[in-house]
SEGU-317209 format. One record per residue (C-alpha): residue number from 1; x, y, z. Coordinates in Angstrom, 2 decimals, padded with zeros to 5 digits, m for minus. Example, Ala and Ser with C-alpha at 12.3 -4.5 7.8 and 13.67 -1.06 7.14 Angstrom:
<sites>
   nr       c1       c2       c3
    1   012.30  m004.50   007.80
    2   013.67  m001.06   007.14
</sites>
This chain:
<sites>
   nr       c1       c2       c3
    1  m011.31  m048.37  m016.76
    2  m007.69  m048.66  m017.90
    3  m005.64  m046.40  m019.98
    4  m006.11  m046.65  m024.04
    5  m003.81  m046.35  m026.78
    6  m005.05  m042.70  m027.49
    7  m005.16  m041.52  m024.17
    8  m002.13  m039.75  m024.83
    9  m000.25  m041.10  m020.91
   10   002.89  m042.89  m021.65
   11   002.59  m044.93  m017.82
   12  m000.12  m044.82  m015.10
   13  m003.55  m043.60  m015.79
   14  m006.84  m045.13  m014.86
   15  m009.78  m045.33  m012.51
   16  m011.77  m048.29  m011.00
   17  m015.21  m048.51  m008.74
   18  m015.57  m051.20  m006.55
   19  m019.17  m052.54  m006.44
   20  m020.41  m054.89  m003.54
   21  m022.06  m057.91  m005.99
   22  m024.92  m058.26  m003.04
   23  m025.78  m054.80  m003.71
   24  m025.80  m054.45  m007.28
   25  m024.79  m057.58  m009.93
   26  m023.48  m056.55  m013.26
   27  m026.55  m056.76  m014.81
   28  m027.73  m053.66  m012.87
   29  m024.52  m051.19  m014.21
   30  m024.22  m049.21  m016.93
   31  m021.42  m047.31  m018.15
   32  m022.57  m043.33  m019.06
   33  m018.93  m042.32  m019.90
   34  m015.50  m042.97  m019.32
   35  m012.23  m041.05  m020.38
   36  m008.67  m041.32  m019.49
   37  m006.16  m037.87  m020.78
   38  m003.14  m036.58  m020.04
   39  m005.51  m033.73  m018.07
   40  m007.91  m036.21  m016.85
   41  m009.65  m039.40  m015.87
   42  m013.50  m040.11  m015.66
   43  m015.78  m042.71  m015.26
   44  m019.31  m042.78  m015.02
   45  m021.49  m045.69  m013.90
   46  m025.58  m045.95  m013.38
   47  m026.80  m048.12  m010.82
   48  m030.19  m049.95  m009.89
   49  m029.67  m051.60  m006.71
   50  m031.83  m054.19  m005.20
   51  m033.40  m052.03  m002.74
   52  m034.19  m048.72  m004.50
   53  m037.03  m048.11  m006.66
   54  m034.71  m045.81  m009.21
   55  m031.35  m045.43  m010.93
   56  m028.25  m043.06  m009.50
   57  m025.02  m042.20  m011.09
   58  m021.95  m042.32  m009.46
   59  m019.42  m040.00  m011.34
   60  m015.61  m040.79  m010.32
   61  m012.73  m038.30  m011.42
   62  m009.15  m037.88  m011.20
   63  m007.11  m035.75  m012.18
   64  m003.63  m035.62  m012.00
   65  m000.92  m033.15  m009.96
   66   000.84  m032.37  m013.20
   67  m002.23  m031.62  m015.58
   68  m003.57  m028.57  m016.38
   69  m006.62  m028.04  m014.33
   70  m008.39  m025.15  m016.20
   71  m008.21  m027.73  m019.32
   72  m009.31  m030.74  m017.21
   73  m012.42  m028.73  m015.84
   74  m013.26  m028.08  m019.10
   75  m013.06  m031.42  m020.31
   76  m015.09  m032.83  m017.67
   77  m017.87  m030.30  m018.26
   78  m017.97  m031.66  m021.84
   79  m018.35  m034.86  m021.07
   80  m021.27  m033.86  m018.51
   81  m023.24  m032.28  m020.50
   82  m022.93  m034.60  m023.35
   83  m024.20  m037.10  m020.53
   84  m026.82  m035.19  m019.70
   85  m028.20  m034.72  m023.46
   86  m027.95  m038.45  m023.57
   87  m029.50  m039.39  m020.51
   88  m033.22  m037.99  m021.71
   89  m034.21  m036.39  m018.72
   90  m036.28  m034.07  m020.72
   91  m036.50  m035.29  m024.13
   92  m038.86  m036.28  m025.73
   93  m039.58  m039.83  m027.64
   94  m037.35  m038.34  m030.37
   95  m034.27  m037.92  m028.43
   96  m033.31  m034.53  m029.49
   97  m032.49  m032.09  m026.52
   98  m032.81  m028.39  m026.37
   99  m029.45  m027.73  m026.66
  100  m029.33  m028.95  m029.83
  101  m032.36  m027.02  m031.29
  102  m030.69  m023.97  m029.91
  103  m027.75  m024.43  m031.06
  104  m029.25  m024.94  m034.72
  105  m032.01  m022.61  m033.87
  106  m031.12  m019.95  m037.07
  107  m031.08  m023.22  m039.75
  108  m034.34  m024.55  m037.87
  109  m036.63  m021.36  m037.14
  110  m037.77  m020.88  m040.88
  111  m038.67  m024.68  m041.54
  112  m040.54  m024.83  m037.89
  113  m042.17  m021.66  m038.62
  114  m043.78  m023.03  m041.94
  115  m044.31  m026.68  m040.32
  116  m046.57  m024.32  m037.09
  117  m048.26  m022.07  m039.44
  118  m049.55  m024.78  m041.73
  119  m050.80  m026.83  m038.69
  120  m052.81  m023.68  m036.99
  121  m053.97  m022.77  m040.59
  122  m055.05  m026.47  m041.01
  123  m055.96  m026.96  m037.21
  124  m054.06  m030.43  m037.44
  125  m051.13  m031.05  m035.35
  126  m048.85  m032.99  m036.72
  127  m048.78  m036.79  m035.51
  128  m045.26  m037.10  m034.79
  129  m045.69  m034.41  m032.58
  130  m048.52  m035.75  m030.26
  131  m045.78  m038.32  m029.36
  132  m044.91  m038.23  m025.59
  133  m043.04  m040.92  m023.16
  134  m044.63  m041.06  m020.33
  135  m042.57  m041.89  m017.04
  136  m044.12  m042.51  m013.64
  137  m042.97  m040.77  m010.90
  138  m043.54  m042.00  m006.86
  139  m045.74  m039.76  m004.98
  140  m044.56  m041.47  m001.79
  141  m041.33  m043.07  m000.91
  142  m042.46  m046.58  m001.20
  143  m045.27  m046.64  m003.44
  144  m047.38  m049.70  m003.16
  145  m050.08  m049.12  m005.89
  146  m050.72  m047.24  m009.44
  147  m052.25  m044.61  m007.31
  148  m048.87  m043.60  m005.63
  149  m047.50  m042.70  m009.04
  150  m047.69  m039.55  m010.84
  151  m047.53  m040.20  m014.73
  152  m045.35  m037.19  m016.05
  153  m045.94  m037.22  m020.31
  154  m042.32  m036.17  m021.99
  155  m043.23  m034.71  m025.15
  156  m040.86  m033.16  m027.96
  157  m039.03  m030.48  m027.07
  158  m040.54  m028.77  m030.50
  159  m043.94  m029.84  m029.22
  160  m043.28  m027.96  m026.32
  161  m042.20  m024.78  m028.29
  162  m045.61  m024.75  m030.01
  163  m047.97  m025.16  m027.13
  164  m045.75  m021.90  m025.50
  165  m046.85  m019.92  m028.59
  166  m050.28  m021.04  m028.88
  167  m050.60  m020.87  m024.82
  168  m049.17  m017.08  m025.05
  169  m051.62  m016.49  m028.05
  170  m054.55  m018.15  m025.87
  171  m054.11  m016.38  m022.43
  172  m053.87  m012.84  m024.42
  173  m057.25  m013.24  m026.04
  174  m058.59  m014.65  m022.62
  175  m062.14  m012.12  m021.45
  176  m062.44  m009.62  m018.89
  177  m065.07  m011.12  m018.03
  178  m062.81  m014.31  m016.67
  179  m063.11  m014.78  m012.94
  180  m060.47  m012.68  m011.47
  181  m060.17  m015.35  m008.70
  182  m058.04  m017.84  m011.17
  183  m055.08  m016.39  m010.97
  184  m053.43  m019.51  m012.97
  185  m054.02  m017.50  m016.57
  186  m054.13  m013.56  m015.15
  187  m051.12  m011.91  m016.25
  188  m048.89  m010.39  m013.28
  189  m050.39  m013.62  m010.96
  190  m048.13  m016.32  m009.12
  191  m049.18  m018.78  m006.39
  192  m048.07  m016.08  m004.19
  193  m050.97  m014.22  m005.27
  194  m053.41  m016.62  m004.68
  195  m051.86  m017.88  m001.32
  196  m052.05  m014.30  m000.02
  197  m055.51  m013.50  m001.26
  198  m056.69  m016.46   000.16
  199  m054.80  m015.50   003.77
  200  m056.05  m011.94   003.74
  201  m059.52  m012.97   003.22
  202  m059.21  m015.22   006.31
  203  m057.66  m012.83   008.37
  204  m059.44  m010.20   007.85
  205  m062.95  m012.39   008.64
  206  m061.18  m013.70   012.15
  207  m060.20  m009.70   012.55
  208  m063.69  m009.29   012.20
  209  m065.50  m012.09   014.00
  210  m068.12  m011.95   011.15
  211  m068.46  m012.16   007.22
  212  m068.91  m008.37   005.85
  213  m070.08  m009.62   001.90
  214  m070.32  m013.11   000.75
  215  m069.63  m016.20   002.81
  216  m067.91  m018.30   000.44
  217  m065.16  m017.20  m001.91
  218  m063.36  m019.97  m004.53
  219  m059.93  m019.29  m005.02
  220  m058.42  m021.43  m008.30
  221  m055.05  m021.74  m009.35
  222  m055.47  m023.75  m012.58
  223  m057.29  m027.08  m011.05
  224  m055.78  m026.16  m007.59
  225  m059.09  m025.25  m005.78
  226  m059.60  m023.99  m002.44
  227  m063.37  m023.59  m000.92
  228  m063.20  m021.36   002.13
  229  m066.71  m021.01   003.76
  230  m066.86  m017.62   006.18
  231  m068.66  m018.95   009.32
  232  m070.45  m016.80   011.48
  233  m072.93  m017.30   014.05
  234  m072.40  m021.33   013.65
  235  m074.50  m020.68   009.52
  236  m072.53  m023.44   007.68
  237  m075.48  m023.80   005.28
  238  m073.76  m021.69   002.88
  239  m070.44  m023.44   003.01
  240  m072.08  m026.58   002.21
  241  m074.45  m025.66  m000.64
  242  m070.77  m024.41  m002.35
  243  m069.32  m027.27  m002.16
  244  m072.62  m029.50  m003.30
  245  m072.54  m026.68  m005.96
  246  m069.52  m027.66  m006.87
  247  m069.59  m031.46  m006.99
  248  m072.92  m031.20  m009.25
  249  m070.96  m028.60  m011.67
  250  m068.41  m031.17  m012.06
  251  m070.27  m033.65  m012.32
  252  m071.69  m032.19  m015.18
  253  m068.87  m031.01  m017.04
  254  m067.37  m034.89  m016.73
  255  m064.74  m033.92  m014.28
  256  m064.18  m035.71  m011.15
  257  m063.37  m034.94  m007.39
  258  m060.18  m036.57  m006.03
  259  m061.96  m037.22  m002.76
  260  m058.82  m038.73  m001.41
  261  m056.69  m035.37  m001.88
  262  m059.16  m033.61  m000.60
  263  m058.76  m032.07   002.68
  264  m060.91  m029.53   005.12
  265  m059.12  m026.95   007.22
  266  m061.14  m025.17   010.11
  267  m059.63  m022.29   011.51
  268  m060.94  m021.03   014.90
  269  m059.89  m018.83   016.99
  270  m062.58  m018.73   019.11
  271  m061.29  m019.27   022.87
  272  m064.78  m019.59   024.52
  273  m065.87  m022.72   023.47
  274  m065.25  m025.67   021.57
  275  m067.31  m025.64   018.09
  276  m068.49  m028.49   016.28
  277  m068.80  m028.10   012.64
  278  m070.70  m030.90   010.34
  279  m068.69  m033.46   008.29
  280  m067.90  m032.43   004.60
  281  m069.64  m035.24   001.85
  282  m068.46  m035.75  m001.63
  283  m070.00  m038.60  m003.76
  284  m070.97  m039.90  m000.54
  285  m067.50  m040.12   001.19
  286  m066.07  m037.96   004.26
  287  m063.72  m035.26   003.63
  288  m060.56  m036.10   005.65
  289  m060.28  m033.34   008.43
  290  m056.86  m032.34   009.00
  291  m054.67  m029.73   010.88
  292  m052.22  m028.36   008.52
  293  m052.21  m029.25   004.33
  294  m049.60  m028.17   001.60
  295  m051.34  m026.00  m000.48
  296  m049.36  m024.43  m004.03
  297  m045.80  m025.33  m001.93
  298  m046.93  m024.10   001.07
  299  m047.87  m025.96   004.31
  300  m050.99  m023.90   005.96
  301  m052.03  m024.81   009.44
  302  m055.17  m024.45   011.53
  303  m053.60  m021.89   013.63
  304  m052.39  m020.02   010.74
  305  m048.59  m020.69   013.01
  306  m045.51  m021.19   010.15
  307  m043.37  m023.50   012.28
  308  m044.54  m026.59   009.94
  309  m043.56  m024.71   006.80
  310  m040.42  m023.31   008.12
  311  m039.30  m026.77   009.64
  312  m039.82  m028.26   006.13
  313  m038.01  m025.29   004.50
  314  m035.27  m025.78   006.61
  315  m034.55  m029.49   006.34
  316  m034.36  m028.92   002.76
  317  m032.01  m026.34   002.78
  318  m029.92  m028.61   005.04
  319  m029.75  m031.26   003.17
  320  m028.72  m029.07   000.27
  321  m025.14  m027.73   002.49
  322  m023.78  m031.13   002.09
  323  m023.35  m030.55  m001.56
  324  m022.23  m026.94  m000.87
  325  m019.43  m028.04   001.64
  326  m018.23  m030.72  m000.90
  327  m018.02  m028.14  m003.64
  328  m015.43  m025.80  m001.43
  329  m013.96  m029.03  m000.85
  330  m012.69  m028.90  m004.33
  331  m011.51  m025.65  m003.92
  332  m014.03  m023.39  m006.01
  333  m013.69  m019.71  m006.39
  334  m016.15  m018.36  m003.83
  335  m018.60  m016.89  m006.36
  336  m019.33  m019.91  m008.04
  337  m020.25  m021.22  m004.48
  338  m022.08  m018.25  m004.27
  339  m024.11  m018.86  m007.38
  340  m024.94  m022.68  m006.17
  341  m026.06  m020.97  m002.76
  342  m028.34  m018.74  m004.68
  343  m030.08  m021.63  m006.80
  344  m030.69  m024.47  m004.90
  345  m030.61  m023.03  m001.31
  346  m031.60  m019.69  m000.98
  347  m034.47  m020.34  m003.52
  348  m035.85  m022.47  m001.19
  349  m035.53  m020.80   001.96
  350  m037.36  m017.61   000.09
  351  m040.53  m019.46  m001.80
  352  m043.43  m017.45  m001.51
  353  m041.99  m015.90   001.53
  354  m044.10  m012.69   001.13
  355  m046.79  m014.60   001.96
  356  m045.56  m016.35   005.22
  357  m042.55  m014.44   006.64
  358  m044.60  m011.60   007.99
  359  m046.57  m014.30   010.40
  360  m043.50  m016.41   011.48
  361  m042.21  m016.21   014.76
  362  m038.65  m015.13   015.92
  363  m037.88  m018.86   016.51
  364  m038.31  m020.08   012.96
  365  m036.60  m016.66   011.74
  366  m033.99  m017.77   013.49
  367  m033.83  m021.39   012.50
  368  m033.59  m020.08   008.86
  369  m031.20  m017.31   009.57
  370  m028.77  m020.72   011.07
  371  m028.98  m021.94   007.47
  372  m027.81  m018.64   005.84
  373  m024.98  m018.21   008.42
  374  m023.75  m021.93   007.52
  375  m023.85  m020.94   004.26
  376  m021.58  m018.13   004.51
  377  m019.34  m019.97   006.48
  378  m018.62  m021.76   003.98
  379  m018.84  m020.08   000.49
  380  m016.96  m017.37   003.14
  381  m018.94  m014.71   001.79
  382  m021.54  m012.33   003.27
  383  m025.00  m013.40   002.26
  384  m028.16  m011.44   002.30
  385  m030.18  m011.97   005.41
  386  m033.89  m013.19   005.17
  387  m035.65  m009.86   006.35
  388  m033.77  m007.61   003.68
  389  m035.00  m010.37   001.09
  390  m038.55  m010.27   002.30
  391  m038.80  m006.24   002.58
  392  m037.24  m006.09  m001.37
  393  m040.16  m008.51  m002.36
  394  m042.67  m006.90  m000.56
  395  m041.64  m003.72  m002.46
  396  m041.22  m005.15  m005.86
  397  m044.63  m007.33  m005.54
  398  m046.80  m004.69  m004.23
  399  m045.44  m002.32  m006.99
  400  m046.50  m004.59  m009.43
  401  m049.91  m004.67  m008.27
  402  m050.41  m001.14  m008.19
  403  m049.51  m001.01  m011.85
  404  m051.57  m003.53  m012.67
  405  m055.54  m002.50  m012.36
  406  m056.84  m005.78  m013.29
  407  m055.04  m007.49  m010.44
  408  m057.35  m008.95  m008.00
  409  m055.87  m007.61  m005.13
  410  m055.12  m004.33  m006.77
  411  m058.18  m002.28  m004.33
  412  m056.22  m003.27  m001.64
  413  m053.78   000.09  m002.27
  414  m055.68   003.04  m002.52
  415  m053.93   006.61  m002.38
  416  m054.72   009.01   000.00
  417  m055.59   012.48  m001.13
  418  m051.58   013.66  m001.11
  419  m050.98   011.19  m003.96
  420  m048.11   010.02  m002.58
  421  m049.27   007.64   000.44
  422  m051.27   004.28   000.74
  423  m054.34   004.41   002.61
  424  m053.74   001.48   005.44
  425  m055.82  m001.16   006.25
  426  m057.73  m001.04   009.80
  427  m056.87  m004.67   012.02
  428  m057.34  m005.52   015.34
  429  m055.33  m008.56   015.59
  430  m051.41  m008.77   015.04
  431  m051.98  m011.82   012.47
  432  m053.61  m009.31   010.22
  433  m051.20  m006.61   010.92
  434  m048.37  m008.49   009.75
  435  m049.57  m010.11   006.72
  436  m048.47  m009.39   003.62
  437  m050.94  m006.95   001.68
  438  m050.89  m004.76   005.02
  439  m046.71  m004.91   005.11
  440  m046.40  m004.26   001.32
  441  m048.41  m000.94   002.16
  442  m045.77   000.12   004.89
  443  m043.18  m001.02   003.26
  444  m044.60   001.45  m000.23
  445  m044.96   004.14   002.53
  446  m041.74   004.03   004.15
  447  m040.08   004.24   000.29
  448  m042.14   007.29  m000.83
</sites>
């Protein structure tokens, strides 16, 4: 990209990209944007190479010694986000973004008001609007069939709008009489809800050593469904009706198993000897055994241990640094560094951790504590630590339940007869001691 006539630079000016022709030919580059001012120069390219299954973007900028750099920021933030609301990342088949609809949101909320009304009062949704692109995305890194492809439907951004309302409309009307086990449409649920129901109930039958009511619980989040069969005495009859149960319900609602996602989990923690449990059918094929699976973001293992999920957590976060150490690079104020730290890595270094910080050991504390202190090495601010995150959450969460008497797990906090203190929870076993329902309590104590 050279200079142009109305680039306003009297000499000089321009940027260039060098592209290896074995690695990508012509025919495999776009140009996004390119710009050349007095303040600054930019050029954007998209790539396909040979071997990668998807498109990049490789953004190049200069800007000058002598320009104004507040201005040139400003201009290059145009430009991206004019990019971006080209690029139809999240746009529907009509091409308008939400930005737009936002930003015309006062001239366009009477018409779309009318245009929703008339469809509920009609029950017809308009055609147009039933329009989606839908773009497959790898499941793996080197899909080899349809299989390893998720198809992800973009639909209008307007469309989208409506199906909030109607959803909001929908899940308000919902019964009491809804199981309080799918915690996908209760209000006041998360996955960290059902993750920690589900964890409590198995802790507290390994505290145990037996089942104390029923021997097989469902826990749902949406079509996210987790069996878990209480065992004792070697009875697995009842943990395998459920599941046949299950298969014959679907069956006859047309719905289908995913036998190939589906995985069985046996946690013992038996040390006298070696149990052997029967093989899991579904439509005639064997449930894959495993020793750990991700369930709702969150890798659980047979030994309930969270070195798998904080080893995963951890690389992520990693990997995320580079772009924070190339953003002080360019000399940003430390709060804006702050902010990126806050949104892309400490986000994931705290998801769901009320449910699995409790449990971890010191040695995976620590490995995530190496991440933070990186962190504030560079953005050369103080960060807060893990444990003050985790004993905020606790707090906030387990007020929230308490509020909230239609909360599944809201029997869990009971007051004593002061009023003022939570009854706690009687454990044997440290694992059960340190969860989170038993932590939230202390942690509601120790703030009373």
């Amino acid at each position: 990209m050279d200079k142009t006539v109305n680039s306003g630079k009297s000499r000089g000016g321009g940027v260039c990209v060098l592209v290896n022709n074995s690695w990508c030919n012509d025919a495999n580059v776009v140009t996004l944007t390119c710009c050349c001012s007095p303040n600054l120069e930019l050029l954007a390219l998209k790539f396909r190479p040979f071997y990668l299954p998807h498109e990049f973007t490789i953004n190049t900028v200069y800007i000058p010694p002598q320009a104004n750099r507040d201005t040139a920021l400003c201009e290059l933030h145009e430009f991206t986000q004019d990019r971006m609301a080209d690029s139809g990342k999240a746009v529907g088949p009509d091409g308008i973004c939400g930005r737009v609809l936002k930003a015309c949101a006062d001239q366009l909320a009477p018409v779309f008001t009318d245009i929703f009304n008339l469809s509920l009062t009609l029950r017809i949704v308009p055609s147009s609007f039933k329009r989606s692109t839908i773009v497959p995305v790898p499941k793996k890194p080197r899909p080899s069939s349809l299989n390893d492809y998720r198809p992800v439907a973009l639909t209008l951004v307007v469309m989208k709008c409506f199906e909030k309302l109607v959803r909001d409309f929908i899940t308000s009307s919902l019964p009491a009489s809804m199981d309080l086990l799918q915690f996908a449409y209760h209000h006041n649920c998360s996955t960290d809800d059902a993750i920690a129901h589900l964890l409590h109930t198995t802790l507290t039958h390994l505290d145990k050593g037996r089942a104390t009511s029923s021997s097989t619980i469902i826990v749902k989040f949406a079509d996210d469904t987790v069996v878990m069969g209480l065992i004792s005495d070697n009875d697995e009859r009842a943990y395998l009706e459920e599941i046949k149960h299950l298969e014959n319900w679907c069956q006859e609602n047309n719905l289908l198993l995913n036998v190939s996602k589906t995985k069985e989990l046996i946690m013992d923690c038996s040390k006298k000897q070696e149990r052997h449990y029967q093989p899991v059918r579904i439509s005639g094929t064997t449930v894959d055994r495993v020793d750990s699976f991700r369930y709702l973001g969150v890798h659980i293992s047979q030994d309930l241990s969270w070195s798998c999920h904080t080893k995963s957590l951890a690389k992520k976060a990693r990997q995320r640094l580079y772009h924070l150490r190339r953003l002080r690079d360019f000399r940003l104020p430390s709060k804006v560094l702050r902010n990126f730290y806050t949104c892309t890595i400490e986000s994931i270094l705290t998801g769901n951790i009320t449910v699995w910080f409790g449990n971890s050991t010191k040695q995976d504390r620590q490995a995530l504590q190496r991440v933070v202190r990186s962190a504030e090495h560079i953005t050369r601010t103080e960060l807060r630590d893990l444990q003050t995150i985790y004993y905020k959450r606790c707090q906030t969460k387990a007020r929230r339940i308490v509020k909230d008497p239609t909360h599944p797990n809201n029997r869990l906090f009971s007051l004593l007869r002061s009023g003022k203190r939570f009854r706690s929870l009687k454990t044997k076993t440290e694992r059960l001691k340190r969860s989170f329902f038993l932590q939230a309590i202390r942690a509601l104590n120790q703030g009373n």
